[in-house]
C-alpha positions in Angstrom: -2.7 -17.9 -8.5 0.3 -18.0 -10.8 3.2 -15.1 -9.5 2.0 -12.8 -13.4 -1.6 -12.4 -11.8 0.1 -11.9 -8.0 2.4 -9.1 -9.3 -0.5 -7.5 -11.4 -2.7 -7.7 -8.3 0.0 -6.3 -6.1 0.5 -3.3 -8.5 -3.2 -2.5 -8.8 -3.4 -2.8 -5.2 -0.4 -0.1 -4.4 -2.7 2.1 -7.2 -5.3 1.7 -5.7 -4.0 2.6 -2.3 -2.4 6.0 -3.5 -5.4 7.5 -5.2 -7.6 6.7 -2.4 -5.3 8.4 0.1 -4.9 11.0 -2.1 -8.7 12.0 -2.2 -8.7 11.5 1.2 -5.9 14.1 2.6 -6.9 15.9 -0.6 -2.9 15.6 -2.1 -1.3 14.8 -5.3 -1.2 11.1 -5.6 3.0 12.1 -6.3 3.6 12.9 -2.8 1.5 9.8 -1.7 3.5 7.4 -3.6 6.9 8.6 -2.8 6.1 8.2 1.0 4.1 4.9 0.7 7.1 3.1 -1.3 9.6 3.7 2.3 7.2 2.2 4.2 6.9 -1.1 5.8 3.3 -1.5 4.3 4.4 -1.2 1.2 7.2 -3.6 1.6 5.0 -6.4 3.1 2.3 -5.6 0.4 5.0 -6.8 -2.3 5.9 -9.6 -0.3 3.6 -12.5 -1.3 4.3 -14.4 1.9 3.0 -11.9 4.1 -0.4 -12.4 2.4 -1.2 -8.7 2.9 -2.0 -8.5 -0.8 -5.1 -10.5 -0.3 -6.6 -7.7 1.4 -8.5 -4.9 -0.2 -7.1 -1.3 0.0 -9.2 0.0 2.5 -7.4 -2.6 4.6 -3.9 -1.9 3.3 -4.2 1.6 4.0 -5.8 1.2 7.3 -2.2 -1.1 7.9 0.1 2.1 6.5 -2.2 4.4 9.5 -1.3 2.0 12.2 2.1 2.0 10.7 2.9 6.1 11.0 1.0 6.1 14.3 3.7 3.5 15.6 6.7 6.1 13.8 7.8 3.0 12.3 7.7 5.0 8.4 10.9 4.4 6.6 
């Protein structure tokens, strides 16, 4: 996958990850985005060597869960 396709990925990923935790704890996708951009997920979702970008949002959300149950939030 050439790195235009990765990035677009990447950012519909992050998207999509916002608006489904926004349904979920029923908040504005605003408040979900400016917490999930200081966090670890985030930062290894963007990185292509973690490979975390491969995964589906479900998955990367399920990460950012594990992630605030460890306190490790930015």
């Amino acid at each position: 996958m050439n790195e235009k396709s990765r990035e677009y990925a990447m950012d519909l990923l992050v998207s999509m990850v916002v608006a489904y935790r926004a349904e979920k704890e029923n908040r504005l996708q605003e408040e979900i985005w400016s917490e999930f951009r200081r966090s670890q997920t985030y930062e290894n979702l963007l990185n292509p060597d973690t490979g975390l970008w491969m995964n589906g949002p479900d998955y990367i959300s399920d990460e950012y869960d594990l992630e605030l149950a460890r306190g490790t939030k930015a």
